[in-house]
C-alpha positions as CSV (number, residue, x, y, z in Angstrom):
1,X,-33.0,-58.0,61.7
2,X,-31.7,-55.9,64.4
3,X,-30.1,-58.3,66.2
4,X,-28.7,-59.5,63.0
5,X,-26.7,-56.9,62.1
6,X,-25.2,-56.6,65.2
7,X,-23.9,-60.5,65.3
8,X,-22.2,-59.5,62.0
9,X,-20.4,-56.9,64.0
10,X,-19.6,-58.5,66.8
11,X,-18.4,-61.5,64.8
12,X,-16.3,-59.3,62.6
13,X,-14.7,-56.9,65.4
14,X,-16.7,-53.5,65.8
15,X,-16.8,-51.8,68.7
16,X,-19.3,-52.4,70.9
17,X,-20.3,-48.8,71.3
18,X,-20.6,-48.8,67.8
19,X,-22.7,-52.2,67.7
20,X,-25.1,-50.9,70.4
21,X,-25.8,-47.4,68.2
22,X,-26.2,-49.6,65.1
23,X,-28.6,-51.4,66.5
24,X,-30.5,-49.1,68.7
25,X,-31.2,-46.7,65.2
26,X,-32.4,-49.9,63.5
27,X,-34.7,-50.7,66.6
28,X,-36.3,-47.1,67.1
29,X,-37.7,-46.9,63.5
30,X,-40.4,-49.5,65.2
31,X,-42.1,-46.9,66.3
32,X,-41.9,-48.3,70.1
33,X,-41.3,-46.4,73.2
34,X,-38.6,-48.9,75.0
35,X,-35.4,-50.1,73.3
36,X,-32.7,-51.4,75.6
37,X,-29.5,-53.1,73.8
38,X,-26.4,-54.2,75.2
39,X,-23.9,-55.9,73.5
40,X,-20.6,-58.0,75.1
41,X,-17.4,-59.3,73.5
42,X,-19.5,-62.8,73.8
43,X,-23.4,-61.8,72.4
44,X,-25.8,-59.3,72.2
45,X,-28.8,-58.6,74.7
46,X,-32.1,-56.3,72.8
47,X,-35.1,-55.6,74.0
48,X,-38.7,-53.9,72.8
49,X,-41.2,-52.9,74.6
50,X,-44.1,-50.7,74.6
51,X,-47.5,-50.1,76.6
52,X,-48.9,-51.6,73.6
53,X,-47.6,-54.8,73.6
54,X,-45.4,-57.3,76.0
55,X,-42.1,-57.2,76.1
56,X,-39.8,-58.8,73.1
57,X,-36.3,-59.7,74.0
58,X,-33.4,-61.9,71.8
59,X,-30.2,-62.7,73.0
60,X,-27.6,-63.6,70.7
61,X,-24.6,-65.4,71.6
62,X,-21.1,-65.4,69.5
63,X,-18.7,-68.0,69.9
64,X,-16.0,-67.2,66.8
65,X,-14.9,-63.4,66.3
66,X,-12.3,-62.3,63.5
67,X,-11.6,-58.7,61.7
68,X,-13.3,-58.1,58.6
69,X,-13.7,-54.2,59.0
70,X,-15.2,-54.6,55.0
71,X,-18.1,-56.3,56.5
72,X,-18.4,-53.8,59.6
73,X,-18.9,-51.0,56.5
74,X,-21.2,-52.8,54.7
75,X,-23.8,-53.7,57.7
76,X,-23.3,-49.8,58.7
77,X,-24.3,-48.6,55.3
78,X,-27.5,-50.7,55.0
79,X,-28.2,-49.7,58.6
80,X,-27.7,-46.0,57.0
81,X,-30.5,-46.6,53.8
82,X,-32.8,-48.7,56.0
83,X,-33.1,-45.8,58.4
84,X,-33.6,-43.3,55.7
85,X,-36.3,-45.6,54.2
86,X,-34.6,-46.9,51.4
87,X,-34.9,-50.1,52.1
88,X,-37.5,-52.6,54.1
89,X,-37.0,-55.1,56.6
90,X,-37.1,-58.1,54.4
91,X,-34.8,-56.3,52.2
92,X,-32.5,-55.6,54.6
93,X,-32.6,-58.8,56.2
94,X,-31.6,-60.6,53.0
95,X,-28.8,-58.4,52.6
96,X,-27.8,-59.2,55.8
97,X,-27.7,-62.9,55.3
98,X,-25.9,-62.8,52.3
99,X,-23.1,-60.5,54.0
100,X,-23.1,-63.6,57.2
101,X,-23.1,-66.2,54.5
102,X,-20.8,-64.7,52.3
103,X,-17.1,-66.0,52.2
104,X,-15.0,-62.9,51.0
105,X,-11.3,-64.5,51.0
106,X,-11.1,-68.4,50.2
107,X,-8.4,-70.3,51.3
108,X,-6.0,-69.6,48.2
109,X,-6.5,-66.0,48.7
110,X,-5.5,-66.7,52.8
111,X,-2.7,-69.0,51.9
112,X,-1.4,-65.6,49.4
113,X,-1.6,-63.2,52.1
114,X,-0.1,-65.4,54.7
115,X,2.9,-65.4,52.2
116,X,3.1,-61.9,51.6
117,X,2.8,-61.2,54.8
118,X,5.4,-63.0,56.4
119,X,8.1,-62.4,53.3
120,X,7.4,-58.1,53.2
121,X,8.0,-57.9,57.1
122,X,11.0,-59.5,57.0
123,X,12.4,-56.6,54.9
124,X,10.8,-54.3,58.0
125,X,12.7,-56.3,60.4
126,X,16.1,-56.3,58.7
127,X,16.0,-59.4,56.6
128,X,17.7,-59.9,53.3
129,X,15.7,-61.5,50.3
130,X,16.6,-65.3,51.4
131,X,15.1,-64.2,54.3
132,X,12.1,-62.4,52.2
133,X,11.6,-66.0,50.4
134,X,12.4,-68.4,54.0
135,X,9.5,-66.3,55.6
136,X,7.3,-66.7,52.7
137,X,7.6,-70.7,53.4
138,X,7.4,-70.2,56.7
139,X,4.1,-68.1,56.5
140,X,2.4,-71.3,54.0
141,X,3.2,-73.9,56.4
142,X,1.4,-71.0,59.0
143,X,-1.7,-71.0,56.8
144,X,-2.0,-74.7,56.4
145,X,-1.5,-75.6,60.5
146,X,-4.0,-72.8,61.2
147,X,-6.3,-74.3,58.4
148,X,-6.1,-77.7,59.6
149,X,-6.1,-76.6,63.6
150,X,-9.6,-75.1,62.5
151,X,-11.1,-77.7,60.7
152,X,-9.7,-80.0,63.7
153,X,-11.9,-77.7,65.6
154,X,-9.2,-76.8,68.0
155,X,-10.2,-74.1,70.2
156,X,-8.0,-70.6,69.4
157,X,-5.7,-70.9,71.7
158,X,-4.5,-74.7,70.4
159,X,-5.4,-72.8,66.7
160,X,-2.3,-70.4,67.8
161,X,-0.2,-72.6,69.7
162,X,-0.4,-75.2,67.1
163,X,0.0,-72.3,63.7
164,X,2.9,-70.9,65.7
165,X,5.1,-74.6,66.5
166,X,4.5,-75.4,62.8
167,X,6.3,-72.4,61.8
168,X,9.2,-72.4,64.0
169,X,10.1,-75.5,63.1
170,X,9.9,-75.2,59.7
171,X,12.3,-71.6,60.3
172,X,14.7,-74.0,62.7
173,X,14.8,-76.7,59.7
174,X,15.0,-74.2,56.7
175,X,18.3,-72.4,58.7
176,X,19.9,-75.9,59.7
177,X,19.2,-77.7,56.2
178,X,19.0,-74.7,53.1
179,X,19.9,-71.2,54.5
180,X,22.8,-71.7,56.8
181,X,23.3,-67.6,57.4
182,X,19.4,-66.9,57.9
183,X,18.1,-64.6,60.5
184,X,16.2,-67.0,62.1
185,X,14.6,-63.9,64.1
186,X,13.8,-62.3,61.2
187,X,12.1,-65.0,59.9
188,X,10.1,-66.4,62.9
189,X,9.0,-62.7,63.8
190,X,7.9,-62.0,60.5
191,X,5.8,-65.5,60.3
192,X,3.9,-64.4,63.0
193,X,2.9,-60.9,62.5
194,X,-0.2,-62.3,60.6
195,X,-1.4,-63.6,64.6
196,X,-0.5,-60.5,66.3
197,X,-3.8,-59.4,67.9
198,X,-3.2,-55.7,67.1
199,X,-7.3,-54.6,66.7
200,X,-8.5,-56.9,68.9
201,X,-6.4,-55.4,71.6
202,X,-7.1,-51.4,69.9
203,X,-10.6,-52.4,70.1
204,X,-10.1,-53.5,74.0
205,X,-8.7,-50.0,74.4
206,X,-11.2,-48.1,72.8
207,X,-14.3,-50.0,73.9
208,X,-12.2,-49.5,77.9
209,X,-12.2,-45.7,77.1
210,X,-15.6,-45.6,75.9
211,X,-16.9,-47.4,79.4
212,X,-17.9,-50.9,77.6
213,X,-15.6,-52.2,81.1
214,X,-16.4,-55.8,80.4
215,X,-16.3,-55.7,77.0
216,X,-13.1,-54.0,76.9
217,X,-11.6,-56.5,79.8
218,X,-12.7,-59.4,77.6
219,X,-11.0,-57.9,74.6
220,X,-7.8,-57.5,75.9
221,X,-7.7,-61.3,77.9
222,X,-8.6,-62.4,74.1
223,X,-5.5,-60.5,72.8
224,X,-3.6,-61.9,76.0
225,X,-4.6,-65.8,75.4
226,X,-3.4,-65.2,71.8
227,X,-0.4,-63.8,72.8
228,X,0.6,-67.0,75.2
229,X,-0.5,-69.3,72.5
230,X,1.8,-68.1,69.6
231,X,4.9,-67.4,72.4
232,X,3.9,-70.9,73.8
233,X,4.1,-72.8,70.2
234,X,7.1,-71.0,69.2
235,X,9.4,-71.9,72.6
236,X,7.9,-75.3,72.9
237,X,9.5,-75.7,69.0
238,X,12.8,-74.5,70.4
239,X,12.8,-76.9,73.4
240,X,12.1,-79.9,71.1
241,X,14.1,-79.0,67.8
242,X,16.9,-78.5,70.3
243,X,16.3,-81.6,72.2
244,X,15.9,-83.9,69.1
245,X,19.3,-81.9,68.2
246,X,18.7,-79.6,65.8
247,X,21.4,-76.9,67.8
248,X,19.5,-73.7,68.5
């Protein structure tokens, strides 16, 4: 159970100082005398042991990772009322499972925020409302690449690369064919706020500062390889719209 809220951490973007206290106060109301726990941007390590019995380890190893900090919360408060005896371990454990299981956001609700997303940072990046409406667009045909990468099962950086030449082309043909005065910069920056790796790369920092070294190097060369991804789809669009003549 342990072990299990700390996947759903790890998964959704916690800390991993904050993943190895979680599960450390879940594993000390065994009663046991050794509790070891180490977690990394790629699993988690925990181990009980005690005079009284052999050793127990379980590694748990994490392959996809997001932000859902609603999901962080909601492991940390029934990690809160299990160690206050609230709750028991089969209660908590099913709680758990439905939080893992759970699917907070469909994709209409995605497609929505991609949209909004893309069309309110235009205004931030100077962008009139044809902009406001071309980013919109341009942040549907985002959600729909990155939809399809995934089910394609496209590792993230194809995922990013792939999300990230969709929308540029779409901005390039929007400008050339319908908005002939459109800040193509506007537009393209705007569509691809919603792939900036901004907590990933805070939670580099902080698990860095913290001492989690490898934790916090893997963090940051995740926030790197999304970074090359969404620069790479977005010149190679360039290159081809303007080879295909589209005039850049």
């Amino acid at each position: 159970m342990a072990v299990l809220a700390g996947e759903i951490m790890l998964v959704s973007g916690a800390e991993v100082y904050r993943i190895e206290d979680t599960v450390s106060r879940i594993l000390k109301q065994s009663g046991l005398e050794g509790i070891e726990v180490f977690a990394l941007a790629t699993g988690i390590f925990a181990t009980l042991s005690d005079p009284s019995i052999s050793a127990i380890t379980v590694v748990k190893r994490v392959n996809k990772r997001s932000t859902n900090l609603n999901r962080v919360y909601r492991v940390n408060n029934i990690s809160r009322r299990f160690c206050a005896g609230e709750m028991t371990v089969e209660e908590a454990q099913e709680e758990l499972k439905e939080i893992r299981t759970n699917i907070e956001y469909g994709f209409l609700h995605k497609c929505i925020g991609y949209i909004m997303t893309s069309a309110f940072f235009a205004v931030l990046f100077g962008g009139n409302w044809l902009d406001c409406v071309a980013a919109g667009v341009v942040g549907l045909v985002l959600a729909l690449a990155v939809t399809g990468a995934s089910r394609l099962r496209f590792n993230d950086f194809c995922q990013n690369a792939a999300g990230s030449f969709a929308l540029a082309v779409t901005a390039l043909l929007i400008q050339r064919l319908v908005f002939f005065s459109m800040n193509i910069d506007a537009v393209i920056i705007s569509a691809i706020m919603p792939m900036v790796p901004g907590v990933t790369f805070t939670a580099a920092i902080r698990d860095t500062l913290n001492g989690d070294y490898s934790s916090g190097v893997a963090r940051i060369a995740e926030a790197i390889v999304v970074a090359l991804g969404v620069a790479s789809g977005v010149g190679a669009a360039m290159v081809v719209f303007g080879m295909m003549g589209g005039g850049l």
